[in-house]
N, C-alpha and C positions, 0 to 999 in steps of 0.2 A: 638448380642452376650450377653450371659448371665452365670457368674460364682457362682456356690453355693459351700461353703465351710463350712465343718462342723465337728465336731471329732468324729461322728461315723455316721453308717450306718440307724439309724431309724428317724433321725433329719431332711436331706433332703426333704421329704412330706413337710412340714411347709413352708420352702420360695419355692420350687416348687409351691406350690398353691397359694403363694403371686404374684409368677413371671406371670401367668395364669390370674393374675388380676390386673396385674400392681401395685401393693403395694409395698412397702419399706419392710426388712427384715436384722436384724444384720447379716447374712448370704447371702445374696443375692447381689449381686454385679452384678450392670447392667450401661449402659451409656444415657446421654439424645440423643442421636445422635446414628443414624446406624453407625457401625462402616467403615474404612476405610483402605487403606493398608497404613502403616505411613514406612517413614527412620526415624530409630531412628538414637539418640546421647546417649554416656556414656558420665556422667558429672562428674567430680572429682575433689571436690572443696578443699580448703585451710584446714587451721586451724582452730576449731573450732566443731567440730560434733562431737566430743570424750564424751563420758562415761564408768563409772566404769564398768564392767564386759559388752561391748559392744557384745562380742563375746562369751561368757558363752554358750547361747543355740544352736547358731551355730554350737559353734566345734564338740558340742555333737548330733546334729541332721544329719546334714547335710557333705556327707560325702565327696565332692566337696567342700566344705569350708572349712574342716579340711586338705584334703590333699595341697593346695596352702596355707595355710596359714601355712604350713610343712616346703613347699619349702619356701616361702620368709623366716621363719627364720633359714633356714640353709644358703640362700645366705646372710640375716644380719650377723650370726653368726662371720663373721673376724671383722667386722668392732663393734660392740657393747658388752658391758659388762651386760647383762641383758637379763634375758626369754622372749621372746615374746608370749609363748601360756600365758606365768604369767600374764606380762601385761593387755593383749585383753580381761584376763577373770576375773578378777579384782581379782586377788590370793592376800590375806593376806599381803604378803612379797613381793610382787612384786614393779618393780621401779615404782615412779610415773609419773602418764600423765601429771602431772606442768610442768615437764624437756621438754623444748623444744626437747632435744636431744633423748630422751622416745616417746612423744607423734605424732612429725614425722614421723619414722618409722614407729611406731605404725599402723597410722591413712591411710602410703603406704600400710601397709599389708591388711587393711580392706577393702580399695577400689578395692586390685585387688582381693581378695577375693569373694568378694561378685559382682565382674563383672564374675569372672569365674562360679558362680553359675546361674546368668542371660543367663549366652549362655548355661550353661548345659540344661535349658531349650529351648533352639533353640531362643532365644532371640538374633540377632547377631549386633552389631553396624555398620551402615553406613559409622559412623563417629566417633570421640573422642574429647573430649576439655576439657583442664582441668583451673586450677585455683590456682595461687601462684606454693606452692610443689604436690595439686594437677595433675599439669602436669605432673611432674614425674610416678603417675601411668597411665595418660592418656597414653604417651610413651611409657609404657612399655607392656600395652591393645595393643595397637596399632602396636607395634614388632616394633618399635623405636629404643626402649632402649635393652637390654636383663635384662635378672631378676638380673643376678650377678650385674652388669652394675647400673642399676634403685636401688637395693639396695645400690649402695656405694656410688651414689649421695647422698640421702635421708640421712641416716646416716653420711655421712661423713658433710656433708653443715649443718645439724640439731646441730651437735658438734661444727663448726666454729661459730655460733649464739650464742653461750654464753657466746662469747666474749663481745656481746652485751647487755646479758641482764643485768637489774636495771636502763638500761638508758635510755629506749624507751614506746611507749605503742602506743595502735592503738585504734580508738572510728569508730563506725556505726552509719552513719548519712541519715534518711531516707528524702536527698533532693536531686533535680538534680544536679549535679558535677558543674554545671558551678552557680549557688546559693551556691553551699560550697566553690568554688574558691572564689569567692566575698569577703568572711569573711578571707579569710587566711594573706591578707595585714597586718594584727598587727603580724603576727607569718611569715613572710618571712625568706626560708629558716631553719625554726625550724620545719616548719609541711610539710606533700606532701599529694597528694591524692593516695593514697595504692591502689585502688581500686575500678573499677565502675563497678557494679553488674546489674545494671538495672536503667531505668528513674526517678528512684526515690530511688535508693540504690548505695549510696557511703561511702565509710571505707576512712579514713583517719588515717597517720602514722606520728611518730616523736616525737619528744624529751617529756618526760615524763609530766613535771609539762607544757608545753604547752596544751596537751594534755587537762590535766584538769581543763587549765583556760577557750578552748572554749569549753567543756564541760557544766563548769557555764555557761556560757553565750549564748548555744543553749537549753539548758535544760528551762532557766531562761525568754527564751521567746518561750518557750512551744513545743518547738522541740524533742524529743521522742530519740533522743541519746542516743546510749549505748556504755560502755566502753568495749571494749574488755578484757578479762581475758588474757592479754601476759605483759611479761615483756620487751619485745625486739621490734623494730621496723622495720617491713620488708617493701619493698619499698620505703624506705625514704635514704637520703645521708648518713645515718648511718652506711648502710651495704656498703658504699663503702672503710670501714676501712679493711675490709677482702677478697677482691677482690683478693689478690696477694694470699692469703692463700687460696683462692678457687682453682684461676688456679693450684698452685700445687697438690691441694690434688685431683682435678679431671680430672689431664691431661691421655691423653690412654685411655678417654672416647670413644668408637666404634659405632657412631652411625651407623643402619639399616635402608634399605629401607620400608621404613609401608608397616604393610599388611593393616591395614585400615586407611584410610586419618585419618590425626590428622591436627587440626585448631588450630595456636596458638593465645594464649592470651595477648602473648608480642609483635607480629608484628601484627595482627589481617588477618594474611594469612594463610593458608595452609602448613605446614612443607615442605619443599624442602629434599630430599637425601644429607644425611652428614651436617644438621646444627646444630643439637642439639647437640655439644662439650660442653666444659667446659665452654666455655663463652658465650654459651646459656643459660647456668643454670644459672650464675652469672647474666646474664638479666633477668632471671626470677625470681630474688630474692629481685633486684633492681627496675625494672622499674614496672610503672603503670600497674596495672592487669585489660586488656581491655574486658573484659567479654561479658556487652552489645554489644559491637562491634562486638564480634565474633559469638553472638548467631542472631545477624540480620544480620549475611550474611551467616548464618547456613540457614535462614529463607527463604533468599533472593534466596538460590539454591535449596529448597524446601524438605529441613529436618524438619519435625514435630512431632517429639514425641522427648522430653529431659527426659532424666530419669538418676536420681543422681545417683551416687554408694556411698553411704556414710552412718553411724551406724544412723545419723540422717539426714533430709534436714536440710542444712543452706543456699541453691542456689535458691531455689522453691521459693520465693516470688518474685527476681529478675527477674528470669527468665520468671518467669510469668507475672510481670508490661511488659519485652519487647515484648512479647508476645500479649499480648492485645493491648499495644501503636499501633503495626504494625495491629491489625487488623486479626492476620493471625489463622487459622485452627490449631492446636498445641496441644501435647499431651505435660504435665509438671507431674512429678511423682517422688517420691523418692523408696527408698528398705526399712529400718528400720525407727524408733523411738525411742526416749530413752525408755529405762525401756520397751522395746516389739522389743528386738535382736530376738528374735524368727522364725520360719521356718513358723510357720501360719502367719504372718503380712507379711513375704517376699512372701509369697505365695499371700497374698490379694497385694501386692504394683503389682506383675504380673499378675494378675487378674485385676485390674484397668489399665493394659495398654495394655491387650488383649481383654477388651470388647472395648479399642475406634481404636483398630484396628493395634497393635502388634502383630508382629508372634509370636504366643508360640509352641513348641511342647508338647503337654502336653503327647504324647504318651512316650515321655522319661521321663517324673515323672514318672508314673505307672507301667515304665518296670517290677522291682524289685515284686511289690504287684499282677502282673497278672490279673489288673484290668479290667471285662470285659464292650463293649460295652452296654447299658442298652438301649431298647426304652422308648421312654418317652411316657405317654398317651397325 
C-alpha cells in the first residue's frame, strides 16, 4: 500500500515516479512491510498534549470535528463558565489551559473529537483504553458513558482538583517502575508512582518540594527527568482529601453497556456492565495508572495497531518500548503535532496506519470532491 498526498493536482507525477522506484518522497508515504489487516485501539491519554490554538485548523477544515466538538460544548456548557471553541482555538480572551479545570475538559473535547473524525474515515476501534481522565473519553468512545454523562465527570472532578493545587506536582522518569520504587524509601508516603506507561516510562506524583528533591537527585546522576507542568498531584494520597466531594458531585452517574470493549487502566481488565460509577472515577484519579499492563494484554489477545487520539503524542514512546519488549507485530501512531492541528498531518497520521494495514475508507473522504477512480500507468 502506498499513499501520496499533495495540495494540488500537478504534484502527484513526482513521488508517483519515486514510488515506481522505490525512492523516499515528502509526499509519499509507504511502509517497510506488506501491509496486514490490524485490530486497532483508540488511545486517550492523560494530561499533558495541550497547545495553544490546538484546534484552530480543525474547526475550520474539517466539518466532523466542528460538529462534535458543538456538541461536547453544549453538554459542558451546565457545568463550566468558559467557551470551549475559545479555548481549543487559542482566542485572545479565552480561559487558560494552566487551569486544570480549563485544560481537562478541554483536552475530553479534543480526544473525542478527533476519534469521531478517525471513524468518519471508516477507521473503527476494536477496542478503547485510556489514561488518567483520559479514560473519560475512552468511555464515552466506547458508549460507556453518555456525552452529557462523560462531560460532568471531566468538568466536574477537573473543578474538585483545585482543591489541590500549589501543593502537589508530578516528574516523568524514563526508568523501569520497580528501579524508581527503589529510590522512593527517603520520600515514603510523600511520593507514589502515578503512572507506568511502558518499560522504561514511569511519572511519579506527590507532594511538591519532594518532588524536586528527587528530581535533583535523578537529574544529578544523569537520569533525563522531567517535571511535569501541573500544580496538583493525581494518583498520589493527595487526592484522597476529595473523595467524599467526588461521590457527591458524581452520584446518578448511568453507566452503559459498551458498544466497544473498553480495557481499563485501573484494574488492568476489561470494563464489566455497570462499573464505571462515581467510584470508578474516584479510582481512576487515585490509584496507579496501569497502562503497560493493559496494552500487553491488548497484545496478548492480538490487537495491533494503537493509535492516540490526542492534539499531540505523549503515549507513543511508551507504548512502543511495550511493544518491542514483547516482540510483537504492532502498529503505534498518533493524529496531530504541536503547531501542525491541521487536516493534512491528520490525513498523513491515517495514511501512516493504512499503509501498515488499517482500514480506511477513503471513498468517504472524497464523497463531497466527486473524485474519480484514475489508472495508474
Amino acid at each position: 500500500r502506498a499513499v501520496i498526498l499533495t495540495p494540488d493536482h500537478d504534484t502527484p507525477l513526482t513521488p508517483l515516479a519515486r514510488l515506481t522506484t522505490h525512492q523516499p518522497h515528502p509526499h509519499l508515504i509507504t511502509a517497510p512491510e506488506p501491509a496486514k489487516p490490524r485490530k486497532s485501539v483508540f488511545v486517550f491519554p492523560g494530561q499533558g498534549s495541550q497547545w495553544e490554538g490546538m484546534a484552530r485548523e480543525l474547526l475550520a477544515t474539517s466539518a466532523v470535528f466542528a460538529a462534535t466538538m458543538e456538541e461536547c460544548a453544549g453538554a459542558l456548557a451546565p457545568h463550566v463558565d468558559w467557551d470551549l471553541p475559545a479555548v481549543v482555538s487559542g482566542a485572545p480572551d479565552a480561559a487558560s489551559l494552566d487551569r486544570v479545570d480549563v485544560v481537562q475538559p478541554a483536552l475530553f473535547s479534543m480526544m473525542v473529537s478527533l476519534a469521531a473524525v478517525w471513524r468518519s474515515y471508516g477507521v473503527e476501534p476494536a477496542a478503547v483504553v485510556g489514561h488518567s481522565q483520559g479514560e473519560i473519553a475512552a468511555a464515552c468512545v466506547a458508549g460507556v458513558l453518555s456525552l452529557d454523562d462523560a462531560a460532568r465527570i471531566v468538568a466536574l472532578r477537573s473543578r474538585a482538583l483545585l482543591r489541590l493545587a500549589g501543593r502537589g506536582g508530578m516528574m516523568s522518569v524514563p526508568l523501569p517502575q520497580d528501579e524508581v520504587r527503589d529510590r522512593l524509601d527517603r520520600w515514603a508516603g510523600r511520593l507514589s508512582v502515578a503512572a507506568v506507561n511502558g518499560p522504561r516510562s514511569t511519572v511519579l506524583s506527590g507532594e511538591a518540594d519532594a518532588i524536586g528533591e528527587l528530581h535533583g537527585e535523578l537529574t544529578g546522576a544523569g537520569v533525563k527527568a522531567r517535571i511535569i507542568p501541573v500544580d496538583y498531584a493525581s494518583h498520589s494520597a493527595q487526592v484522597d482529601e476529595i473523595r467524599d466531594e467526588l461521590a457527591d458531585l458524581l452520584a446518578g452517574i448511568a453507566p452503559r453497556p459498551a458498544e466497544v470493549p473498553l480495557l481499563s487502566t485501573v484494574t488492568g481488565d476489561w470494563i464489566p456492565e455497570g462499573v464505571t460509577d462515581a467510584d470508578y472515577w474516584f479510582r481512576n484519579l487515585r490509584d496507579t495508572v496501569r497502562l503497560e499492563d493493559a496494552v500487553r494484554r491488548l497484545l496478548d489477545e492480538q490487537y495491533d495497531a494503537f493509535l492516540e487520539m490526542s492534539p499531540r503524542p505523549v503515549l507513543t514512546v511508551g507504548l512502543q518500548e511495550t511493544v518491542d519488549e514483547t516482540g510483537a507485530d504492532a502498529v503505534v501512531g498518533g493524529s496531530l503535532r504541536r503547531e501542525q492541528g491541521g487536516l493534512g498531518h491528520l490525513l498523513s497520521s491515517v495514511a501512516q496506519a493504512f499503509v501498515r494495514g488499517v482500514h480506511v475508507d477513503w471513498a468517504a473522504h472524497f464523497t463531497d470532491t466527486h473524485a474519480p477512480h484514475t489508472d495508474l500507468p
